[in-house]
C-alpha positions as CSV (number, residue, x, y, z in Angstrom):
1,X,7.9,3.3,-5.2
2,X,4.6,5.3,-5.0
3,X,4.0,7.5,-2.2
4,X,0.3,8.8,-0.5
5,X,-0.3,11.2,2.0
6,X,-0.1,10.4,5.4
7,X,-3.2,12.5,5.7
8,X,-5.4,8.7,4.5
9,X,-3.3,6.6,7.0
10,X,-4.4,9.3,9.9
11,X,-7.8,8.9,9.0
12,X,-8.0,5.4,9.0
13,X,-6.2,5.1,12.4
14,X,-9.1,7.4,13.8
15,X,-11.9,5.6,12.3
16,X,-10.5,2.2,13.1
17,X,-11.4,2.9,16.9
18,X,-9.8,1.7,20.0
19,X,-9.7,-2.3,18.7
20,X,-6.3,-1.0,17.5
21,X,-3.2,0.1,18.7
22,X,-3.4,3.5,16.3
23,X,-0.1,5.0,18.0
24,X,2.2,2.0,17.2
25,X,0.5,1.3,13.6
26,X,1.3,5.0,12.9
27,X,4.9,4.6,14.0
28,X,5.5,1.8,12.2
29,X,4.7,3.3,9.2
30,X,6.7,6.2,9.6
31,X,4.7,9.0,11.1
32,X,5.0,11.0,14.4
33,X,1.6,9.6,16.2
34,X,1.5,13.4,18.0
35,X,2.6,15.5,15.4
36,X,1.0,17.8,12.9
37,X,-1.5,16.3,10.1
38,X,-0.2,17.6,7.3
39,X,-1.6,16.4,4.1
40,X,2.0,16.8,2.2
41,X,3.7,14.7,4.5
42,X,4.0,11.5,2.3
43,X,4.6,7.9,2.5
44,X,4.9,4.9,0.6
45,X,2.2,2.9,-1.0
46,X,3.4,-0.3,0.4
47,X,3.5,1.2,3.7
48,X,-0.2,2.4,3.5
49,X,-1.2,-0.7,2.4
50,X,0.9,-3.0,4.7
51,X,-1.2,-0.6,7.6
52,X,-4.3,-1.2,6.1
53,X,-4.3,-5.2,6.3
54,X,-2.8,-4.9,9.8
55,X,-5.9,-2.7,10.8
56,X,-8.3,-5.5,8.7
57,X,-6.0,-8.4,10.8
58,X,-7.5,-7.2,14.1
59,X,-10.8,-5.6,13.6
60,X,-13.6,-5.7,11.0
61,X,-12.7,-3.0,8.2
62,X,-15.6,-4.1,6.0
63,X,-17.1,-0.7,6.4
64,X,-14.1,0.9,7.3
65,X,-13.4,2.4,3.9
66,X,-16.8,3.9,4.1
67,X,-16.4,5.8,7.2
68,X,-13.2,6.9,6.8
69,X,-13.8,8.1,3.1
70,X,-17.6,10.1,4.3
71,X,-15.2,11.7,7.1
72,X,-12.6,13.4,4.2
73,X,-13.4,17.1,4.0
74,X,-12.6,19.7,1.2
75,X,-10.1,21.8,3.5
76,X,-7.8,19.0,4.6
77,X,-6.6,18.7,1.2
78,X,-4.9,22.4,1.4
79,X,-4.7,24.2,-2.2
80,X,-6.4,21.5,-4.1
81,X,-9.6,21.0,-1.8
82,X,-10.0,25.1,-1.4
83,X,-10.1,24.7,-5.4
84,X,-12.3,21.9,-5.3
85,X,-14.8,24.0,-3.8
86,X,-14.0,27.4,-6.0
87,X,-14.8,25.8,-9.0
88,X,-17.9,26.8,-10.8
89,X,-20.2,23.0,-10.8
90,X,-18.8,19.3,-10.0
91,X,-17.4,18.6,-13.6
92,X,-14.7,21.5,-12.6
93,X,-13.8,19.9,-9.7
94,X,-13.3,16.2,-10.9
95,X,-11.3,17.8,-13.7
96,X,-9.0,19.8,-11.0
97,X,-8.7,16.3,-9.2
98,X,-7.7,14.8,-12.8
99,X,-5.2,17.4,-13.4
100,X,-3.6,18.1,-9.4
101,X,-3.8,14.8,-7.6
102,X,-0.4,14.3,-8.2
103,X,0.1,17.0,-5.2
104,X,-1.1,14.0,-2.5
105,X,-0.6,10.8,-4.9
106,X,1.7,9.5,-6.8
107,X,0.1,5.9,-7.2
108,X,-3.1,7.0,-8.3
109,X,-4.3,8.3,-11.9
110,X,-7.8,10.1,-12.5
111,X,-9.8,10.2,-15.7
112,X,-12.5,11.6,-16.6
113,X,-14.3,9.4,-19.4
114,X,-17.8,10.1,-21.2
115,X,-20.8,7.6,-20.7
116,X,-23.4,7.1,-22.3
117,X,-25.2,8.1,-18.7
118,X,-23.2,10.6,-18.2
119,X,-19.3,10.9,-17.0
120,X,-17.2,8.5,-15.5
121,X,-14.6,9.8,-13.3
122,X,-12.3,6.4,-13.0
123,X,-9.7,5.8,-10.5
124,X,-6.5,4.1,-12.2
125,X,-4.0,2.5,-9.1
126,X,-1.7,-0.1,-10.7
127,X,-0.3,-3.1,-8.8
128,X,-1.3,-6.0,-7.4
129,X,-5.2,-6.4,-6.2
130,X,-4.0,-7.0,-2.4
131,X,-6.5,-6.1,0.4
132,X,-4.8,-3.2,1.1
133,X,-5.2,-1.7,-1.9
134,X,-8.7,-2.5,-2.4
135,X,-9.8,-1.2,1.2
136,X,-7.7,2.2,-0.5
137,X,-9.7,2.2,-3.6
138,X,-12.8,1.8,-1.6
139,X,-11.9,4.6,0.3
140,X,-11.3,7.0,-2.6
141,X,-14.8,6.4,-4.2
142,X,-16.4,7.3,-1.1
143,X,-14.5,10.4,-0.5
144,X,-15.1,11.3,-4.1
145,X,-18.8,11.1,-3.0
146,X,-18.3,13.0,0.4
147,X,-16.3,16.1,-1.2
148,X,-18.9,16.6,-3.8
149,X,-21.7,16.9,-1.2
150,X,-19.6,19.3,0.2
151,X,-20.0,21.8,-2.5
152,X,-23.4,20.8,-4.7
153,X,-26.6,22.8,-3.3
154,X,-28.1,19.5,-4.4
155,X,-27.7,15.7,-2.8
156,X,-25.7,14.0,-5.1
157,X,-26.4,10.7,-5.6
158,X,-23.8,8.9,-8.6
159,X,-25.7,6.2,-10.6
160,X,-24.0,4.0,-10.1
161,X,-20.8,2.9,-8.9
162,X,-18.2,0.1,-10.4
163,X,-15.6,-1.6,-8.0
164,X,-12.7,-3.7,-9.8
165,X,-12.0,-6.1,-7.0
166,X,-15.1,-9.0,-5.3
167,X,-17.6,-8.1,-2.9
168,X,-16.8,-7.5,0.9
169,X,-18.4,-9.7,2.9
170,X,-21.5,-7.1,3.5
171,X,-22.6,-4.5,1.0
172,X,-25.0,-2.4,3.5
173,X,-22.8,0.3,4.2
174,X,-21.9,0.9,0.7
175,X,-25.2,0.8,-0.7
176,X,-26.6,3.2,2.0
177,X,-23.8,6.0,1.5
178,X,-23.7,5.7,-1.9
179,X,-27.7,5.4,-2.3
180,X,-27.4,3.4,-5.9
181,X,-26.4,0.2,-7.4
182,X,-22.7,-0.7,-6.3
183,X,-21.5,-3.3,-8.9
184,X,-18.4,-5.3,-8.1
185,X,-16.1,-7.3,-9.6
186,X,-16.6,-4.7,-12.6
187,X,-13.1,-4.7,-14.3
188,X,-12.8,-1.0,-13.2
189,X,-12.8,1.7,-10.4
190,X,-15.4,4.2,-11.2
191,X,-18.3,6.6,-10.3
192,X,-21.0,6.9,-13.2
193,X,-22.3,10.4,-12.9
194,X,-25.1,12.3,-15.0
195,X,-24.5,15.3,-16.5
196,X,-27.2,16.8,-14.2
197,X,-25.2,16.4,-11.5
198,X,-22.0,17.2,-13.3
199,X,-23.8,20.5,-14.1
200,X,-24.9,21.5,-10.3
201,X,-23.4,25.2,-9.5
202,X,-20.7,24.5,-6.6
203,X,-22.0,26.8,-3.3
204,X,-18.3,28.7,-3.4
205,X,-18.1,28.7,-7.0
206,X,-15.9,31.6,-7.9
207,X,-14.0,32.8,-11.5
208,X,-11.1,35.1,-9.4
209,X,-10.5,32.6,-6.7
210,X,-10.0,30.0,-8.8
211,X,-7.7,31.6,-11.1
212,X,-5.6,32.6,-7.8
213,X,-5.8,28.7,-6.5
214,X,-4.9,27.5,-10.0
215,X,-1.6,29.2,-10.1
216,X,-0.8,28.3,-6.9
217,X,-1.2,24.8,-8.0
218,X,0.6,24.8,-11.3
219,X,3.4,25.9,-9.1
220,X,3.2,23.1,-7.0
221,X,3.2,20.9,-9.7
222,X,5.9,22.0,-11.2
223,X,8.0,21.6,-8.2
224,X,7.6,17.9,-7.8
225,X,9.0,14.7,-10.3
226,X,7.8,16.2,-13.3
227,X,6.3,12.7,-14.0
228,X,5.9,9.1,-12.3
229,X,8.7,6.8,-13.4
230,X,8.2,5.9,-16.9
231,X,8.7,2.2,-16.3
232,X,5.7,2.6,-13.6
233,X,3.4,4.7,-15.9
234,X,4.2,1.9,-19.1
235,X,3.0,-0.8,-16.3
236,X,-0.4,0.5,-15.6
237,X,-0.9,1.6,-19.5
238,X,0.3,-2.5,-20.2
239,X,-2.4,-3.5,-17.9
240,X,-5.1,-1.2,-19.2
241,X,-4.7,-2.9,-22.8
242,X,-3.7,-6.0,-22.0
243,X,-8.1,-7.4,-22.5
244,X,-7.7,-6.7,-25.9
245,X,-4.7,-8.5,-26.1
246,X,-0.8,-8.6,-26.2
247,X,-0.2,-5.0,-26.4
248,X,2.0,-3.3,-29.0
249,X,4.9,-1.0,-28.0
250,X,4.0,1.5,-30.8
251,X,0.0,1.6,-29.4
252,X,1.6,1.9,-25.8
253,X,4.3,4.3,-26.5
254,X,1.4,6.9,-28.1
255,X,-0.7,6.6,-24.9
256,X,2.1,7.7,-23.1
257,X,3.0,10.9,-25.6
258,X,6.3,9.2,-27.1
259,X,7.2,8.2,-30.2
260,X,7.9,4.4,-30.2
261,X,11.9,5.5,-30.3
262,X,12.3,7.6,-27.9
263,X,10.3,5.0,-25.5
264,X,12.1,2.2,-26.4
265,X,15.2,4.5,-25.8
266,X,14.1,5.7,-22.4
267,X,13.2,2.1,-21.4
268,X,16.8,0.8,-22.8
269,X,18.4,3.7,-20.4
270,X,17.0,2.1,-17.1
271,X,17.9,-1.5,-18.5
272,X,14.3,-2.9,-19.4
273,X,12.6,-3.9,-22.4
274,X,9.1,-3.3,-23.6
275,X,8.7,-7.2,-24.1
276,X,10.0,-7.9,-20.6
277,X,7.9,-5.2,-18.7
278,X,4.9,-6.6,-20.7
279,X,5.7,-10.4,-19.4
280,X,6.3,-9.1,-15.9
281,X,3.0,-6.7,-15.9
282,X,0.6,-10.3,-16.9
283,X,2.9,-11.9,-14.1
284,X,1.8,-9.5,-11.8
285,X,-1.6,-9.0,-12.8
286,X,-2.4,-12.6,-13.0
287,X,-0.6,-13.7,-9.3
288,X,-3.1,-11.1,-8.0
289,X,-6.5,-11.5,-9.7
290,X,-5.6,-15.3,-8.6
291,X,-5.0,-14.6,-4.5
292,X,-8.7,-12.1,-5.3
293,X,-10.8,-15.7,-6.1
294,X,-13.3,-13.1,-7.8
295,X,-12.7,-14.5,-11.4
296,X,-12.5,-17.8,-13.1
297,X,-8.8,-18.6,-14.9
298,X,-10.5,-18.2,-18.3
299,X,-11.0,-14.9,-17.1
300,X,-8.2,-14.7,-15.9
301,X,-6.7,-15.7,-19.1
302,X,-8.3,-12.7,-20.7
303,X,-7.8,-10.1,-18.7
304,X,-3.8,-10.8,-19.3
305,X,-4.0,-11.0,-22.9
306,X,-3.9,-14.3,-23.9
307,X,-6.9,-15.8,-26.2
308,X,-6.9,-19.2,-25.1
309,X,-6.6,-20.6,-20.9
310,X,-4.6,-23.0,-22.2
311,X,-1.5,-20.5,-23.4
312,X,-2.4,-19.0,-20.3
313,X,-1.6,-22.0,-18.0
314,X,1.7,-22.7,-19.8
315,X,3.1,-19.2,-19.5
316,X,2.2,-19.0,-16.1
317,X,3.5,-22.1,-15.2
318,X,6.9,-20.5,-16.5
319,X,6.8,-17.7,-14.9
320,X,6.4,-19.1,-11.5
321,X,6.5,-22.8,-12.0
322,X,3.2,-24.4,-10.9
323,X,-0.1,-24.3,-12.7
324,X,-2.4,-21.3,-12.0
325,X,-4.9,-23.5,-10.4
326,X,-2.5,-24.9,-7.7
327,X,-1.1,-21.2,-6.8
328,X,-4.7,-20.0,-6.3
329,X,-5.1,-23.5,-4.0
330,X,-1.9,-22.5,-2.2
331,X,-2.8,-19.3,-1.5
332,X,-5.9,-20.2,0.1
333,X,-4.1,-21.3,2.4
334,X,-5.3,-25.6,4.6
């Protein structure tokens, strides 16, 4: 199971005000309501996210993400925020983030990606698309935003960002923070930046600090699991390539640095099979883009790999016995 820091779930306690009961949500999830923050203190995804819909259960977190995410600053993030801020203009700090946010996350995967506008810096969380997670991702994006103010002599202002999951009921808060066009339901979490802004000299840019702060982070790193389970790292790279289609193991296997051997090898060791986790990786992508209601089942048909809603409707209806129609009706609920 993937772990955050209990740094988010602190912050999201505080922003979510006194319409909540912030001491026994805290407990419950595992954390000392009157002891330290400290940003290494971990817990499980699950847990984070089980918080989150409690919190969205008795107040209005629509723009809850964005205030918590605007309130994140560069020093509560220890090592990696101090080298955030040392390195010489934005694109080194998004790449430190690509590289080091395994030191607060072990759910969450950063790319940078080149755009034709620019850069997208895209935030990879595999699982399903419950509220939790979404209010998470929403968080992230902003905080992205709010660190890199922090640093840039200039306002930075993304051109756009893309948000995988529907709309929230009100997009006001989101378009004002972020000051340009917020697409969702865009297939992806992203921030489209331009290589202006990319380019912008941090304030506390510095060569020798940043050399000091790296090495202190390599050695973190190598102190942790020296990678996320490989059954949990095949899932998200199965769901990333499952739009163009039933993935093969051999094109899967590469992404991940193996041969196609030594993965089916390392899968057989833990009991699975690549043709298995692929079945169960549509199962769970598809039982959660159907609870979202943000696509259409010929979407949803695509975006699991299968060419025609009809295959679609017959493999889902093995897999949990009912038509996908009639579990999206059931899970809206009388």
């Amino acid at each position: 199971m993937g772990q955050v820091t209990s740094l988010f779930a602190r912050k999201m306690v505080a922003a979510a005000g006194a319409g909540i009961d912030g001491a026994a949500l805290l407990a419950a999830a595992g954390i000392d309501p009157d002891g330290p923050w400290e940003p290494a203190a971990m817990i499980p995804a699950d847990t984070y996210y089980d918080m989150l819909e409690r919190i969205a259960a008795q107040v209005d977190a629509t723009d809850l993400p964005v205030r918590v995410g605007a309130a994140m600053r560069c020093d509560e993030y220890g090592a990696l925020g101090l080298a955030w801020k040392a390195a010489r203009d934005l694109r080194g700090s998004l790449s430190r983030v690509e590289r080091y946010a395994r030191l607060w996350t072990s759910v969450v995967r950063y790319e940078l990606r080149p755009d034709p506008r620019g850069m997208l810096y895209i935030l990879h969380r595999p699982g399903e698309r419950r509220l939790g997670l979404r209010l998470s991702n929403e968080t992230t994006l902003v905080a992205t935003i709010a660190l890199a103010r922090q640093v840039s002599p200039q306002p930075v202002i993304p051109v756009e960002v893309l948000v995988g999951h529907p709309a929230p009921k009100s997009l006001a808060a989101h378009a004002e923070w972020f000051g340009c066009p917020v697409r969702f339901d865009a297939g992806l979490d992203a921030i489209v930046l331009s290589p202006e802004t990319l380019a912008q000299p941090n304030i506390l840019g510095d060569e020798g600090i940043s050399r000091y702060l790296i090495g202190h982070l390599d050695a973190a790193l190598a102190e942790i699991a020296d990678d996320p389970p490989l059954v949990d790292r095949a899932r998200d790279a199965i769901a990333q390539a499952l739009s163009e289609g039933s993935p093969k193991m051999d094109d899967i296997a590469r992404g991940l640095g193996l041969s196609a051997r030594t993965f089916h090898r390392r899968l057989a060791e833990q009991g699975r099979r690549f043709q298995t986790l692929t079945e169960e990786t549509r199962r769970d992508l598809a039982m959660g883009l159907l609870r979202d209601n943000g696509h259409s089942l010929a979407e949803i048909a695509f975006l699991t790999g299968f060419s025609e809603q009809s295959a679609f409707t017959r493999a889902f209806r093995r897999w949990v016995g009912t038509t996908p129609a009639s579990y999206r009706k059931a899970c809206r609920g009388p």
